[in-house]
C-alpha positions as a Markdown table, in Angstrom:
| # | Residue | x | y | z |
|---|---|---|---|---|
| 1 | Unk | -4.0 | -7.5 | -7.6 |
| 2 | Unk | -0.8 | -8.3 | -6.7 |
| 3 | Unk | 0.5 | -11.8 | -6.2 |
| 4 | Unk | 1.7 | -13.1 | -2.7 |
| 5 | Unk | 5.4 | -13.5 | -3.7 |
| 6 | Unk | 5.8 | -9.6 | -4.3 |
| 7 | Unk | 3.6 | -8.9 | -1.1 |
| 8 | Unk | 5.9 | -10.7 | 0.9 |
| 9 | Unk | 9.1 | -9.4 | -0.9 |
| 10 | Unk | 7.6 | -5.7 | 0.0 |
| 11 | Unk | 7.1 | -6.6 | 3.5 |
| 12 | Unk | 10.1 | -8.1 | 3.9 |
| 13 | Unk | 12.1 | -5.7 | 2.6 |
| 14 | Unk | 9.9 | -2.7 | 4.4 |
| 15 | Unk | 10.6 | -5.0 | 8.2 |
| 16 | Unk | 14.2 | -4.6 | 7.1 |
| 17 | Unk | 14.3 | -0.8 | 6.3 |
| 18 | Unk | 12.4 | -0.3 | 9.7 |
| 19 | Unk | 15.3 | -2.1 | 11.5 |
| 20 | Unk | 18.2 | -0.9 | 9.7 |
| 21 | Unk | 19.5 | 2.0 | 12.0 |
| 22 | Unk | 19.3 | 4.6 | 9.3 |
| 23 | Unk | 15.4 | 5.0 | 9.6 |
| 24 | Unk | 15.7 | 5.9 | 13.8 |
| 25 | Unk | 13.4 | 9.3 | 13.1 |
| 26 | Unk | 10.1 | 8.2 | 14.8 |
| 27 | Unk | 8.1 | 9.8 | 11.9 |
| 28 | Unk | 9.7 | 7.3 | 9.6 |
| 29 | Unk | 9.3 | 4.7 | 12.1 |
| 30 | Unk | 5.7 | 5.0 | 12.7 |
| 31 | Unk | 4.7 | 5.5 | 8.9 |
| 32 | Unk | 6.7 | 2.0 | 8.3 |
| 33 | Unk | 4.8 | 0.4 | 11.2 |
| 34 | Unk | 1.6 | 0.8 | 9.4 |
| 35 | Unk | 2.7 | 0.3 | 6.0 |
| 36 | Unk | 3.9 | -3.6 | 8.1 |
| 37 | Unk | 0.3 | -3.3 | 9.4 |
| 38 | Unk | -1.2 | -2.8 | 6.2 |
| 39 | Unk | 0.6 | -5.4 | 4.3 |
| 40 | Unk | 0.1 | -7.8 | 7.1 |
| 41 | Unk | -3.8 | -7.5 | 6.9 |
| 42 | Unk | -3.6 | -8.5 | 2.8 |
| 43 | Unk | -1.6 | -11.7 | 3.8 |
| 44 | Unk | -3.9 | -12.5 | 6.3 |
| 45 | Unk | -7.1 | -11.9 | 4.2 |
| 46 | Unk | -5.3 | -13.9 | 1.0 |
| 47 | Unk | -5.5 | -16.6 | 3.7 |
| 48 | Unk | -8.6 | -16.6 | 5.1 |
């Protein structure tokens, strides 16, 4: 399992790839959103 520093390193750097204007397409868009989804569930469940 991976430790919650590199978790949150992943998601933030996957929120900023989302926002850069580069990744527009919505097929990129939407696969980002639930990788964000994903990763938001594991640092809510480390927490819990």
């Amino acid at each position: 399992m991976r430790d919650e520093a590199e978790i949150r390193e992943q998601y933030e750097f996957l929120k900023e790839q989302l926002e850069s204007d580069e990744m527009r397409h919505d097929g990129v868009e939407e696969m980002f959103t639930y990788y964000k989804r994903a990763l938001g569930w594991v640092l809510e469940e480390e927490h819990i």
